[in-house]
Steps between C-alpha positions, in 0.01 A plus 500: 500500500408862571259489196289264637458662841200717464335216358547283781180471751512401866275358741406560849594131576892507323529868689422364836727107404792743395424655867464144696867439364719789632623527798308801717805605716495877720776672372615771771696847362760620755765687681671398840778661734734248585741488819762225496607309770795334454569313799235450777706760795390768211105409512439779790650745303361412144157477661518874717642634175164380310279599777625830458413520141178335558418809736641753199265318250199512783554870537458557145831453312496370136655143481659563181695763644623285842568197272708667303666637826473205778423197261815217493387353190721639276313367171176658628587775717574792200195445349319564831478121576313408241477139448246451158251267493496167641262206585547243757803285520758757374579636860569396821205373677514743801509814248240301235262413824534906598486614159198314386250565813563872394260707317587747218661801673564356863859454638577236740626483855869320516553197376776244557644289264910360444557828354383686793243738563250663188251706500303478144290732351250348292391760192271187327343168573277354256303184488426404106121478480337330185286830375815765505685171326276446208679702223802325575307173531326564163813588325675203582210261387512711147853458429487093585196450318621755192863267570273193449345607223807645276599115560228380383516713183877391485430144539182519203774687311746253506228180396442717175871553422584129552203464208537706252845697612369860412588756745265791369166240481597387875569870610205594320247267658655591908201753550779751659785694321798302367870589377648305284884545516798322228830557596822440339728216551657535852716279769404332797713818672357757283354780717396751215127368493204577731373145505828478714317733759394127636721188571198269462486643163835463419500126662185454288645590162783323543295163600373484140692318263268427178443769253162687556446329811282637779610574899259513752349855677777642737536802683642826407490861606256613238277194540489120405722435172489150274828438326504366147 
């Protein structure tokens, strides 16, 4: 399939379709401080504890460095809090709701959520737009259209075999570069080949039971193989 890439043209209209079908969610990089509160008699103290590090972090300090220090989220906390990248629906929503009205850079006030108190640091937050997509957009219409094609030339492939049954006329008239591999006799278990690099392959083979008969197209890692 990667042969027929740079061949493959695409239009305005499939860029901007392949666009209209993905989902355009904000994904928000973070970090957060967390103070637990176990029980609600220890809410006063988790929150005076925060306040105090929301002062530090006021004054200057560097939120990796109190995380690391103050944080109770023991997954985050050595790494300075950091959190990755995440878009809506993977957290809370009192921390998603904080974390998301933040700009790249700005660190919230406290929040509260069943976990306690957080204050997040938000180092990204980026909205996909359709121009600073369009590589990726393009790229994915050229590999389903170069997919569609290689099928194509599988399928035409596969007419002229069921005709005439040779393999080097029918490789010969794809338009693209074709391998034509023999193999020794092998089992149904038989690992030893590359063909076996796909199951679909293997299944394929396997479904054949006439002499010089001919599979259909299926998948495998170096492209689209026909059994015979």
């Amino acid at each position: 399939m990667a042969q027929l890439l740079p061949g493959i043209n695409v239009t305005e209209q499939e860029i901007q379709d392949e666009w209209n079908k993905r989902p355009h969610e904000d994904t928000v990089e973070a970090a957060h401080i967390l103070f637990q509160v176990s029980d609600k008699s220890k809410d006063a103290e988790a929150k005076t504890k925060a306040e105090d590090v929301l002062k530090k972090l006021n004054a200057g300090g560097d939120f990796a460095t109190l995380a690391k220090q103050y944080s109770q989220d023991t997954g985050s906390a050595p790494q300075g809090g950091y959190l990755g990248t995440f878009k809506r629906g993977q957290m809370v929503k009192e921390f998603e709701d904080a974390a998301f009205s933040l700009k790249a850079g700005e660190t919230s006030g406290l929040v509260r959520s069943q976990y306690g108190y957080h204050i997040i640091r938000v180092m990204r937050h980026e909205t996909p737009e359709f121009e600073s997509s369009r590589p990726q957009l393009m790229m994915a219409v050229r590999i389903q259209k170069a997919q569609e094609l290689a099928k194509e030339k599988a399928d035409a492939a596969v007419q002229l075999l069921q005709k005439n049954k040779d393999l080097s006329a029918a490789a010969g008239n794809l338009g693209v570069a074709a391998e034509i591999k023999e193999t020794a006799l092998f089992t149904k278990d038989d690992s030893s080949f590359e063909l076996f690099g796909s199951q679909a392959l293997r299944d394929e083979v396997f479904a054949l039971k006439e002499i010089n008969a001919i599979g259909k197209p299926v998948e495998h890692p170096l492209g689209l193989a026909i059994p015979s």
